[in-house]
N, C-alpha and C positions, 0 to 999 in steps of 0.2 A: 653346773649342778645337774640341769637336764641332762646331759651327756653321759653324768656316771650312771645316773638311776637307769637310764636306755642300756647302759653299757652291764650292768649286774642283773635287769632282766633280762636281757637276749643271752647271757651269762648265764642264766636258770633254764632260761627256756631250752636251750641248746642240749643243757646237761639231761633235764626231764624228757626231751625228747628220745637221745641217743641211750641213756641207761648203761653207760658205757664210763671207767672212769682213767682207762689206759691214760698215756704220757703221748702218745699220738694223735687220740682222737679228742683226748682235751686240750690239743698245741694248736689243729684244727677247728676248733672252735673258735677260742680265743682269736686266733687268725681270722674266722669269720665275722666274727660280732665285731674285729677293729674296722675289716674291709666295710661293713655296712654303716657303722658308726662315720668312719672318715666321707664313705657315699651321701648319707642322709647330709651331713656338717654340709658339703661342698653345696648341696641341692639345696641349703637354706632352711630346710624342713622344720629343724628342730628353731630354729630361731626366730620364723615368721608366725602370722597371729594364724590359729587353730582354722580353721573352717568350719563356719558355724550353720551347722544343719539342725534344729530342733528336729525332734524325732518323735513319734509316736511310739512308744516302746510295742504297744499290743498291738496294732495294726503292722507294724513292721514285721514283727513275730508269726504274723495271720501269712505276711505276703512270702516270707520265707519258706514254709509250709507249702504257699500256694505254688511256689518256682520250682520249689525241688518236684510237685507232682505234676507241673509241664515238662521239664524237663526228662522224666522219665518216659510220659507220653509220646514224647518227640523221638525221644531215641530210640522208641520202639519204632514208629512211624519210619524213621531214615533206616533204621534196621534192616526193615520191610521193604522198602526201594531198590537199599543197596543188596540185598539179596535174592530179591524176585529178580527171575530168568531173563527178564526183558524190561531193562531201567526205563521209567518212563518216569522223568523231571519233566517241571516248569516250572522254569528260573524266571524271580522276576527280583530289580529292582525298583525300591518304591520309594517313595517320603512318609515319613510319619511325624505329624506336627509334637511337638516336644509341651508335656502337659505338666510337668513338674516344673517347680516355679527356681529352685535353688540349683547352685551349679553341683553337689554332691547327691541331690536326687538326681539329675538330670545324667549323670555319672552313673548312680546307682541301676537307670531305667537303661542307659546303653549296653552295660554291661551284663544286662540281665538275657538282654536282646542274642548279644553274643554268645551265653551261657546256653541257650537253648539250642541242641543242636539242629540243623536245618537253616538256621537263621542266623546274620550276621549283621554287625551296626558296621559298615564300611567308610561312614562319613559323620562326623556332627557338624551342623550350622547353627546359624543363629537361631533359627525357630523352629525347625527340625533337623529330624536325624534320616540319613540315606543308610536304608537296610537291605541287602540280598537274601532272598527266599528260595532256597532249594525248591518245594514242592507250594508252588503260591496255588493259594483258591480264593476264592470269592471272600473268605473270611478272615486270610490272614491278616489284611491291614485292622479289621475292627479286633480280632485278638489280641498285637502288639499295641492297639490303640487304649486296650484294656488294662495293658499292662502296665499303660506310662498312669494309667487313672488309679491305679493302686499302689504304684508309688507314691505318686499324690499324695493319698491317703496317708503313708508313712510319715508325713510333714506336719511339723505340727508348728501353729502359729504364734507369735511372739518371739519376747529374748529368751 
């Protein structure tokens, strides 16, 4: 039953996306949503138990806001590197202790790491995470350190 509802929403989605209703690019679709359908089946996905991350709806919502205006900060900043006459990096790889408690925060904090440009999660371990820093200073560990504290934040306690 999961599998049709999966299969008639990626079925919409496809259709709302493309706005398109030819015999080609709806043969492609249909083509696509089985490719992904039979992927997810094989990966278990659809079959194993959910991943359970309580969420803060409004804090999550605050931190989304908060990522997309690093993120823009950042790519000014690398902007500005990679076009001044004479690049001047310092690359540094560092650890940063891992401050979200669930494995889909802890997901959510890497990835965020990697979303910002300049900065990459190269590694996860058990209690932290190994990240490379295009332009490191004094501050970038307590900034990414900020970051895993406002995912945090996104977590909300109980079932």
């Amino acid at each position: 039953m999961k599998i049709f509802v999966l299969a008639i929403l990626y079925g919409l989605i496809w259709i709302s996306f493309s706005g398109h209703f030819d015999f080609l690019l709806l043969s492609f679709g249909v083509i696509s949503v089985l490719i992904v359908l039979y992927t997810i089946r094989r990966m278990r996905v659809i079959d194993e138990t959910a991943i359970k991350f309580q969420i803060n709806l409004f804090s999550f919502v605050t931190y989304c806001f908060w990522l997309i205006k690093e993120i823009l900060k950042s790519n000014i900043a690398v902007t500005k590197t990679i076009l001044s006459p004479q690049i001047k990096i310092k690359q540094n790889m560092f650890d940063v202790p891992l401050s979200p408690k669930s494995e889909a925060a802890q997901v959510i904090f890497a990835n965020s790491i990697t979303l910002t440009p300049g900065t990459i999660t190269v590694e996860t371990e058990e209690n932290s995470l190994l990240v490379h820093s295009l332009n490191f200073t004094g501050t970038t560990e307590d900034e990414i350190a900020d970051m895993g504290k406002r995912v945090s934040r996104c977590e909300r306690e109980g079932p």
